[in-house]
N, CA, C and O atoms as CSV, one atom per row, in Angstrom:
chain,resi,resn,atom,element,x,y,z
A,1,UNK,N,N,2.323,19.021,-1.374
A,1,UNK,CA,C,1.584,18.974,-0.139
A,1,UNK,C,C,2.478,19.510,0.978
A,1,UNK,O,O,3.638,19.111,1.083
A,2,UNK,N,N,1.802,20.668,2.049
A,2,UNK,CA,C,2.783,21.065,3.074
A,2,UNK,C,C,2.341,20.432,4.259
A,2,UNK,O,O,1.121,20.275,4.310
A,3,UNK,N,N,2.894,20.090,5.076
A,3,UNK,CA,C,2.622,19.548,6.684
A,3,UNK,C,C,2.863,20.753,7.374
A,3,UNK,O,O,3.296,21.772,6.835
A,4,UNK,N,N,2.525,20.612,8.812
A,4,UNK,CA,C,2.655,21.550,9.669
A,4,UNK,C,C,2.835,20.681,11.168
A,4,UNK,O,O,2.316,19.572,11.299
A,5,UNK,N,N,3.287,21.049,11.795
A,5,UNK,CA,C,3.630,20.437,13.131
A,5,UNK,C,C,3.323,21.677,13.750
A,5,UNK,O,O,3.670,22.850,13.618
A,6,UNK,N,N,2.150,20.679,14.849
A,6,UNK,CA,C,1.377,21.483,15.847
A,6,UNK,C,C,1.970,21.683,17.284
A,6,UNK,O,O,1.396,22.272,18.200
A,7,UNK,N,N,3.383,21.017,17.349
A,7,UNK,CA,C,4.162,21.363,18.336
A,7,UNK,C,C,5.549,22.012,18.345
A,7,UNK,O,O,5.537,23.192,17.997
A,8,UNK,N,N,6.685,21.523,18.651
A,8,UNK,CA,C,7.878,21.986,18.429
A,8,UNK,C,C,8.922,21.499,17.452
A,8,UNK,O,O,10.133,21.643,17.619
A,9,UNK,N,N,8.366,20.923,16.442
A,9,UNK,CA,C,8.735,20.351,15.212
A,9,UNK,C,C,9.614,19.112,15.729
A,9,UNK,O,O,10.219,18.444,14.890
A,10,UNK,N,N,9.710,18.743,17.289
A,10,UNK,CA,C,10.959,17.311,17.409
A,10,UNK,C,C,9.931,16.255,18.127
A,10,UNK,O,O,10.111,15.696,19.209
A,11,UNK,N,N,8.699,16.114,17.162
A,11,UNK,CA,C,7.843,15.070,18.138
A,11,UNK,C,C,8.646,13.559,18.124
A,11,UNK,O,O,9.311,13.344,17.111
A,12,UNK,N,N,8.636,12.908,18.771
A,12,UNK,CA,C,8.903,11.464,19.200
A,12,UNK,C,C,7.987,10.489,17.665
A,12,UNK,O,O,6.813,10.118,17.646
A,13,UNK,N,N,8.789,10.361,16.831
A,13,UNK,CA,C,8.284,9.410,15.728
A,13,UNK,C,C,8.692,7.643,15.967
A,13,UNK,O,O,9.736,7.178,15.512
A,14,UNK,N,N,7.849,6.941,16.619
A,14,UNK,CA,C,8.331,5.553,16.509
A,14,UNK,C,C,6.878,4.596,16.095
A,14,UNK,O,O,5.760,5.083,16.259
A,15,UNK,N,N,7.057,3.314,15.594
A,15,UNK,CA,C,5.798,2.924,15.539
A,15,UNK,C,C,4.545,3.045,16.121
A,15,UNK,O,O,3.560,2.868,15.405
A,16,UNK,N,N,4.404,3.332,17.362
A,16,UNK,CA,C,3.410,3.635,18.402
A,16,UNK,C,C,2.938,4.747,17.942
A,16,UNK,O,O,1.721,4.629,17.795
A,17,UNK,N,N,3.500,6.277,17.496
A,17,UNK,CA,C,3.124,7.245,17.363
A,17,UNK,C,C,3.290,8.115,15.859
A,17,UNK,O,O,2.896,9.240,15.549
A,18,UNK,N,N,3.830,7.374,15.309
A,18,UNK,CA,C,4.077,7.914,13.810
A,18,UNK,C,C,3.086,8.115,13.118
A,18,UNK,O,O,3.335,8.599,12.014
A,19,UNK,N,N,1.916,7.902,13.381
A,19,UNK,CA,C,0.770,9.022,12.813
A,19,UNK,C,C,-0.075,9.941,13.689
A,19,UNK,O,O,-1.274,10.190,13.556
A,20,UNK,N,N,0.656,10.334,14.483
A,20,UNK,CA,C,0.083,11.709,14.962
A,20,UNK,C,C,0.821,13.094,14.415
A,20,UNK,O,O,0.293,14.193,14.585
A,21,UNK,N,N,1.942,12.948,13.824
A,21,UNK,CA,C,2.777,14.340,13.290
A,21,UNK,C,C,3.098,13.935,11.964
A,21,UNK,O,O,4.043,13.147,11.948
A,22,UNK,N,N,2.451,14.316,10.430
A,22,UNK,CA,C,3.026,13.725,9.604
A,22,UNK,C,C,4.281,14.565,9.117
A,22,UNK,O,O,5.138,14.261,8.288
A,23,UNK,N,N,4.129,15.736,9.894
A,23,UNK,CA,C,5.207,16.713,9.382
A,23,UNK,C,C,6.799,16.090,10.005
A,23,UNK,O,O,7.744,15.942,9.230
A,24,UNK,N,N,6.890,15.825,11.230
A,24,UNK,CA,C,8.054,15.184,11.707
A,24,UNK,C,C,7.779,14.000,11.433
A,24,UNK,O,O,9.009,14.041,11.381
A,25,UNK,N,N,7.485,13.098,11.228
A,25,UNK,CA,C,7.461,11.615,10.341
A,25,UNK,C,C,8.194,12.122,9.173
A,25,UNK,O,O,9.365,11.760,9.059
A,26,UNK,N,N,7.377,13.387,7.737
A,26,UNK,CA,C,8.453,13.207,6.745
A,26,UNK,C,C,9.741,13.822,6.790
A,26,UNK,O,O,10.497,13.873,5.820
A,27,UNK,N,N,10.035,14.380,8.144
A,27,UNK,CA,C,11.426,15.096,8.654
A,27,UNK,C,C,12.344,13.818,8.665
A,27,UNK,O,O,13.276,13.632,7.882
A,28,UNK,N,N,11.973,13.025,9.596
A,28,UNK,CA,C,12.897,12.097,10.051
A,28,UNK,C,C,12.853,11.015,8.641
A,28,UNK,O,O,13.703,10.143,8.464
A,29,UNK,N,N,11.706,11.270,7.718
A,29,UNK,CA,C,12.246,10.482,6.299
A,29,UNK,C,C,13.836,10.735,6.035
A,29,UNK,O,O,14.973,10.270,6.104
A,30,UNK,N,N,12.943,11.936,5.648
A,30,UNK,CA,C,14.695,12.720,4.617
A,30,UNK,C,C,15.756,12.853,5.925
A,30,UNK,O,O,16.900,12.879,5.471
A,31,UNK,N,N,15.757,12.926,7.096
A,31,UNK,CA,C,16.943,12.374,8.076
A,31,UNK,C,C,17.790,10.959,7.792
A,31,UNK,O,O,19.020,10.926,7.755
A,32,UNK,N,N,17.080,10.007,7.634
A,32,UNK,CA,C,17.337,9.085,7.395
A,32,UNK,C,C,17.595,8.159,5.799
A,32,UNK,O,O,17.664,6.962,5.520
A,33,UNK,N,N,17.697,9.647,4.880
A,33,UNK,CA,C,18.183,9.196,3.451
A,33,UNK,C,C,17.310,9.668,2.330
A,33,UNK,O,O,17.651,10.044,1.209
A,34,UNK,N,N,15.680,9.538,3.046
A,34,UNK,CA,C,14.801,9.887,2.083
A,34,UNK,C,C,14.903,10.685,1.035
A,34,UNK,O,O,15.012,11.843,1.438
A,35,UNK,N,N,14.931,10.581,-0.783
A,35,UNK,CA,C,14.803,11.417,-1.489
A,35,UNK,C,C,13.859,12.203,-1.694
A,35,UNK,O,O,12.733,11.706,-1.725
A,36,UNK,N,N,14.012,13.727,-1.905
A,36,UNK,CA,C,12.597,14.671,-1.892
A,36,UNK,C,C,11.579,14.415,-2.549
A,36,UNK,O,O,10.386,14.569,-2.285
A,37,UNK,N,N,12.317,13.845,-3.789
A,37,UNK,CA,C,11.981,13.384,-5.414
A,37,UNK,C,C,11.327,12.306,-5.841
A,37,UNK,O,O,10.895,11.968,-6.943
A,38,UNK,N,N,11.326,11.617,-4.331
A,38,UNK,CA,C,10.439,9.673,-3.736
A,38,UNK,C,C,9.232,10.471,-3.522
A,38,UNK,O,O,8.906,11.358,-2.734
A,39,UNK,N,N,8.430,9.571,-4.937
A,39,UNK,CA,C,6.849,9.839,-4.600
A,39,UNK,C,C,6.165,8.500,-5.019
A,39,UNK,O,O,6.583,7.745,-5.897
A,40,UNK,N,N,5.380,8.377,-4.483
A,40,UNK,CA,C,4.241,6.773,-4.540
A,40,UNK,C,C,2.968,7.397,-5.758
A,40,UNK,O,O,2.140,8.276,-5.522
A,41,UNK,N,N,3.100,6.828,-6.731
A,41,UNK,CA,C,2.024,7.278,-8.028
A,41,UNK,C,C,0.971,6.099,-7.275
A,41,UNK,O,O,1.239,5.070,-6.655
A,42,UNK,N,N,-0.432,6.799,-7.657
A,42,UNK,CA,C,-1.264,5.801,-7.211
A,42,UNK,C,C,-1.545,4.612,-8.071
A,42,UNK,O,O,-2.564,3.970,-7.816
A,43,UNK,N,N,-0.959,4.326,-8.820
A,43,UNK,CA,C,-0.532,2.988,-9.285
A,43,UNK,C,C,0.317,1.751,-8.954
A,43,UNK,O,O,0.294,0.584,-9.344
A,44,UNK,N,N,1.149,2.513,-8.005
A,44,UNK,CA,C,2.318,1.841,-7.099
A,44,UNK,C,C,1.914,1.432,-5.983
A,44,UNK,O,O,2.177,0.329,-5.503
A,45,UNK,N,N,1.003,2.596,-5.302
A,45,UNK,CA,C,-0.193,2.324,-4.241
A,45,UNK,C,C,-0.965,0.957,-4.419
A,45,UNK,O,O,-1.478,0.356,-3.475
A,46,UNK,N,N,-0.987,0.578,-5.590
A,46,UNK,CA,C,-2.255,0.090,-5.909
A,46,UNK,C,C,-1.529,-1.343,-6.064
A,46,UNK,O,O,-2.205,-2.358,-5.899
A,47,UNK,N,N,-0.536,-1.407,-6.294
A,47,UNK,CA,C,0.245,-2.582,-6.740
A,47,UNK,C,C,0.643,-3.349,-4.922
A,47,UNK,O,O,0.591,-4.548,-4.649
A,48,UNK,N,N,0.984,-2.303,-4.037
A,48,UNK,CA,C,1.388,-2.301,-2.896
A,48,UNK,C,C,0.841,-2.935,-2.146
A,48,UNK,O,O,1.410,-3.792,-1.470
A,49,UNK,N,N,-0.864,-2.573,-2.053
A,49,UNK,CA,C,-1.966,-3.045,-1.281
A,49,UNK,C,C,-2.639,-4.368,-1.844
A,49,UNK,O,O,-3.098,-5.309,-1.196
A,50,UNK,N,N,-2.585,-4.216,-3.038
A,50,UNK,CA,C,-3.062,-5.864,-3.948
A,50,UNK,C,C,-2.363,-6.856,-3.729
A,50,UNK,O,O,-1.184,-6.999,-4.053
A,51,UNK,N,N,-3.510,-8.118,-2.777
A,51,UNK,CA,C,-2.737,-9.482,-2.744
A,51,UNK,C,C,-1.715,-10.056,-4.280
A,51,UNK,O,O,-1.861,-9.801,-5.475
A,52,UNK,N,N,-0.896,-10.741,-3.683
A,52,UNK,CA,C,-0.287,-11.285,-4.357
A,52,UNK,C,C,-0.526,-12.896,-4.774
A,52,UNK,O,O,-0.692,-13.806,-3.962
A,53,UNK,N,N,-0.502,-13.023,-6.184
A,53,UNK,CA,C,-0.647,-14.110,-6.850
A,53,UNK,C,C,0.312,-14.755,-7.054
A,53,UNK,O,O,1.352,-14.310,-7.540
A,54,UNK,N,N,0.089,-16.044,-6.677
A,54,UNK,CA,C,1.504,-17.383,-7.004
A,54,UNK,C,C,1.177,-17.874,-7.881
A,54,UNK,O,O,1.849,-18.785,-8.364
């Protein structure tokens, strides 16, 4: 999947605004350690969002 940033690729990513640019959101991933190779299978998704049982 490619992103594109509709501005100058250094938008302001903080909780308030981190889904308006997903392209600089996954910039500042891999800034901050992210592996390229980190992907969420939708099974993991699925495990993620499902309440948890005690």
């Amino acid at each position: 999947m490619v992103y594109t940033c509709h501005r100058d690729k250094n938008c302001v990513i903080n909780k308030v605004t981190r889904n308006r640019c997903q392209y600089c959101r996954l910039q500042k991933c891999f800034e901050v350690g992210m592996s390229k190779e980190c992907k969420l299978s939708s099974e993991t998704i699925y495990c993620l969002s499902s309440p948890k049982c005690i």
